[in-house]
N, C-alpha and C positions, 0 to 999 in steps of 0.2 A: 172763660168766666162769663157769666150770665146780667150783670147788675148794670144795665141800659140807664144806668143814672152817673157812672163816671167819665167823666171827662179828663181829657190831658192839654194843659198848657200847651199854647201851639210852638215848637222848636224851630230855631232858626237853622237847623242841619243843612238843610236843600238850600241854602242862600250860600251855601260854600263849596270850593273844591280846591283841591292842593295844586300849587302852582308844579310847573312843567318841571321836571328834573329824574335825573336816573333813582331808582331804589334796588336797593340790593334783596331778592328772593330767595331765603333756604328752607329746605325741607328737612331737619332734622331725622324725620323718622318715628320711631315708637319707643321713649328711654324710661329711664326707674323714675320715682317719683322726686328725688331729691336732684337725679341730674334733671327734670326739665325744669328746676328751677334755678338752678346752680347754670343752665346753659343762658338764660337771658339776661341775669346777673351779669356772669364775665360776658358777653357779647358787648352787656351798656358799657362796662368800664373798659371795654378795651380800644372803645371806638372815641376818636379823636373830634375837637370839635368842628373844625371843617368836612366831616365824615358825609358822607350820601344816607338815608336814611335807611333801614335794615328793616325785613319784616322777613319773623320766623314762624312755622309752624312746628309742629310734634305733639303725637300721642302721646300718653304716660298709661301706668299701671295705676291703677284705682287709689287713691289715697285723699287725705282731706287736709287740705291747705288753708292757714287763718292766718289773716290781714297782720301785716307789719305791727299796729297798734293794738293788737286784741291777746284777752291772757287766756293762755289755750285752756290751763284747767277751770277759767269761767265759764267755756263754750263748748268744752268738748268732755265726754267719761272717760277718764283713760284707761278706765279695767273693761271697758267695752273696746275701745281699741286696740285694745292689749289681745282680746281674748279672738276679734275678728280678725286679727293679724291686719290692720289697715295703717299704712304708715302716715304721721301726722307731720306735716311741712312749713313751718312758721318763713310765711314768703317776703319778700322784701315791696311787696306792691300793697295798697291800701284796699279798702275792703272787709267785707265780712268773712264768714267763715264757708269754704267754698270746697264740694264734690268734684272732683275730677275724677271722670267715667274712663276708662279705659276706651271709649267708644265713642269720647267726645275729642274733638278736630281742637287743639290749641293756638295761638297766634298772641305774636307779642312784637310791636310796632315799637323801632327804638329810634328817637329823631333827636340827633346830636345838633348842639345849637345852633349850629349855620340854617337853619331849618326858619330859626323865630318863634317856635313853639316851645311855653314854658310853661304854659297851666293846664290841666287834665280837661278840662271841660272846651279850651280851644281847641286839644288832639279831636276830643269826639266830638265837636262840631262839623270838623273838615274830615274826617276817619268814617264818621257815621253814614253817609250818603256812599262813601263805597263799601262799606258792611252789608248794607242795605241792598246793593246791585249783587251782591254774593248773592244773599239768598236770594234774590227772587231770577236769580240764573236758573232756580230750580223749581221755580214756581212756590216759592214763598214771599209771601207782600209784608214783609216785617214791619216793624217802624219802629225809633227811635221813643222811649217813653223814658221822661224824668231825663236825669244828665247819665244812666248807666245801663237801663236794659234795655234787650229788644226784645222783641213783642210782636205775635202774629194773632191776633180777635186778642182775647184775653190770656194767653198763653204766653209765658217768657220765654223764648228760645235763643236766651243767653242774657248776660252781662258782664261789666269790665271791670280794671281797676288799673289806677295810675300810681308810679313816682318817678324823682328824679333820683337816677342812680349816675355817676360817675358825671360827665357831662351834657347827658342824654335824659332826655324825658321816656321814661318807658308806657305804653299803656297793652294792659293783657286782657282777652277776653278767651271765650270758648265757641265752637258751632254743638250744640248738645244736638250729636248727631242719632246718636242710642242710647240705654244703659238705663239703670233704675235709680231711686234715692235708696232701696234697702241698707247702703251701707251709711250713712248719712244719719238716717235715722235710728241705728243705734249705735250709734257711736255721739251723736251730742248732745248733752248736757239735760237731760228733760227730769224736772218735776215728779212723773208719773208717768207707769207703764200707760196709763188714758191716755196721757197727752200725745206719747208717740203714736199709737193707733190713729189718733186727728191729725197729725201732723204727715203722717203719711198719706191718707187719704186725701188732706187739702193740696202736700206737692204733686202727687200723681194728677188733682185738677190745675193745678194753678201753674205747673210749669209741663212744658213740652217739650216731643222732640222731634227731628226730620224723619225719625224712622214713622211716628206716629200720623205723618201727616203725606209721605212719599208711598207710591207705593213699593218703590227699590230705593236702598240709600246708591248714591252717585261714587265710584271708584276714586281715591285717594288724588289720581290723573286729573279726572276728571274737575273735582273741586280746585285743585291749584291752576290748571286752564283758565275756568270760570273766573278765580283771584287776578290772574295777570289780565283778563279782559276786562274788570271790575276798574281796576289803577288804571291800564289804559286809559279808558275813558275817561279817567278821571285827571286825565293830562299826566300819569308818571309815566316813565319808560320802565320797565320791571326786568333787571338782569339774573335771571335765575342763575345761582351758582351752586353745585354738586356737595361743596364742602367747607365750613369754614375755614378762615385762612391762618397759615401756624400763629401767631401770636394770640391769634381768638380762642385755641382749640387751649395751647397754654393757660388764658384767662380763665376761661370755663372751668379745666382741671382746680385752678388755684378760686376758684371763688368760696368765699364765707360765708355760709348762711347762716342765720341766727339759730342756735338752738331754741326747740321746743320746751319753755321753761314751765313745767306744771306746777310747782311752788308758788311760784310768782304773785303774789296777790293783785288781780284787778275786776272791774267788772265785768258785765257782760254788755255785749255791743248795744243789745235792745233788752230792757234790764226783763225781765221774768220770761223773755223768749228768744224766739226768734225772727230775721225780716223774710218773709215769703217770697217779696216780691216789690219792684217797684209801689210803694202806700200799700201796703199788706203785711201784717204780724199776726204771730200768733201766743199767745202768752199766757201764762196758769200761777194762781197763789195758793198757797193754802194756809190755813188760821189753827191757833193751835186748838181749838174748839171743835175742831174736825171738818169745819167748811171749808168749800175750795171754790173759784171761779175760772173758767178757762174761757179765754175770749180772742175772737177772728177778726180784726176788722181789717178792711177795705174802703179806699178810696172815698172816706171820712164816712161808712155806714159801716155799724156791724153786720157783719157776713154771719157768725154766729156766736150765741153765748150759752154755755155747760154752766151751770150752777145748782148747789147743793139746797138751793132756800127756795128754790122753782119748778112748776113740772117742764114738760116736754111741751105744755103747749104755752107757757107763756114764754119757752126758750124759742119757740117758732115764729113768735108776737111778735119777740123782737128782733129778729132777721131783718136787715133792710132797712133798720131805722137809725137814723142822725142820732150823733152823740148828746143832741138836747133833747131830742124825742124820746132814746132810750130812758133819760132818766127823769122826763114823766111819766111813763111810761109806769118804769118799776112806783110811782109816787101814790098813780092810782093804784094799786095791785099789789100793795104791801100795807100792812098799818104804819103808822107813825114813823115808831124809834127803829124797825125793819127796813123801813123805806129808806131813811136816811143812812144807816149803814151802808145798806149795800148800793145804796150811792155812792158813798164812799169810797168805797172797795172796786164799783166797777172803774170810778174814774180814775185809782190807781194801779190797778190794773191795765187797762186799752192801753195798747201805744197807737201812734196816729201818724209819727214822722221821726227819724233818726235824729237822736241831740245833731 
């Protein structure tokens, strides 16, 4: 991302590290999209409160996974699902509505309460400073933005999401090691065929990946090495183990995942869009008059605004300008009863931060 005017609240991540204790290390593998959520499920619930803390990985098959709280038919099409053959996973972790690349590294941190850890933003305070030594095993200088993504210049190269499942506080992220949004973008919920053509275009800028930025991705080995040096350092002892153990592999088989209820009436996470990014949405209305607005903003400037009442050059005007700027902006540049409309319209419209 280019806009040399955002700043990020400075994080207390680097003022922490996990005290000395063994963690249990497995490597699941490459499973279906319903078992690598069905695998961290029963892992949380079968681990006891006195447990050692567990971190897994596993690839999945491509599919799109939406937050514990969100109503899949507000966020996702399901006759585009349907027709992409992409399987839809209503997961038991919080969060929005989330791509899993067949080519993205998964991981899921389960700290049963002998740990102390009970709130998501305590896991990634002390979690996030060994994320961080991952990637830059590879020569990536990530960093911690807001309480969920990381971020290498302007670029996301991941984020997470938390709950407490069984006695365990779980939290999930991903390494977006490769892979595209193509399936992503038609498969959710959009307004208009326009909107997905911008909406593709702005993830392909505004999220990244290792393949983009390495010039070889690092062997499966390789990266779990890098993990256990990461914890090391971080004062854990990291016991790699081949296999879960039978009561776990039991859990797993027997876990429940909430079905995907498309009936279900609720809203949508970011109401007319979607979140891009750590302070980035993208959102579209339209009026039954035939006017529409589609608007980008970022880290309280719009990045950019599509409107039916504008040309191209006063859509370029306002690129970059503060949400008070923009609407004097439109005050000079409209007459009157015009101006105030679609003042209207733009302020509800922009989102700026998640309810």
């Amino acid at each position: 991302m280019t806009n040399p005017t955002e700043t990020t609240a400075a994080s207390p991540v680097h003022r922490f590290s996990f005290s000395k204790g063994a963690l249990r290390l497995l490597d699941l593998g490459h499973l279906s999209a319903v078992d690598l959520h069905r695998a961290y499920l029963g892992l949380a619930e079968a681990q006891g409160e006195s447990d050692p803390p567990l971190l897994i990985l596993a690839s999945a098959e491509d599919h799109l996974s939406v937050g514990a709280a969100q109503g899949v038919g507000a966020e996702l099409d399901r006759e585009a699902c349907v027709a992409a053959g992409i399987p839809v996973v209503q997961r038991p972790l919080g969060g929005g509505t989330v791509w899993v690349d067949r080519h993205h590294l998964n991981y899921f941190l389960i700290l049963p309460r002998q740990t102390g850890i009970r709130r998501p933003a305590e896991a990634m305070a002390r979690f996030a400073p060994i994320l961080c030594a991952w990637h830059r095993s590879f020569g990536l200088d990530v960093r911690l933005v807001g309480d969920q993504d990381f971020w290498l210049d302007r670029q996301k190269l991941g984020g997470t999401g938390a709950a407490s499942i069984g006695c365990s506080l779980v939290l999930g992220g991903s390494l977006l090691l490769d892979g595209d949004w193509g399936g992503f973008v038609r498969c959710i919920a959009a307004p208009s065929a326009d909107y997905r053509v911008a909406l593709r275009r702005i993830l392909e800028e505004s999220l990244g990946s290792w393949a983009r930025h390495l010039p070889r991705l690092p062997a499966r080995e390789a990266l779990g090495a890098a993990l256990r040096e990461a914890l090391a350092a971080a004062g854990w002892d990291p016991q790699v183990e081949d296999a879960p153990r039978a009561r776990e592999v039991q859990a797993m088989a027997q876990a429940e995942l909430e079905a995907a209820d498309w009936q279900q009436p609720g809203r949508r996470r970011v109401a007319h869009g979607i979140k891009i990014k750590n302070g980035s949405f993208l959102t579209e209305r339209h009026w039954p008059d035939g006017s529409f607005l589609r608007v980008w903003t970022e880290a309280g400037r719009y990045r950019r605004v599509w409107c039916s009442a504008w040309s191209q050059d006063g859509a370029r005007a306002m690129a970059g300008l503060e949400r008070q700027a923009a609407l004097q902006f439109l005050e000079h540049s409209l007459d009157r009863e015009d101006a105030r409309l679609w003042q209207a319209r733009l302020e509800a419209t922009a989102v700026w931060a998640e309810d």
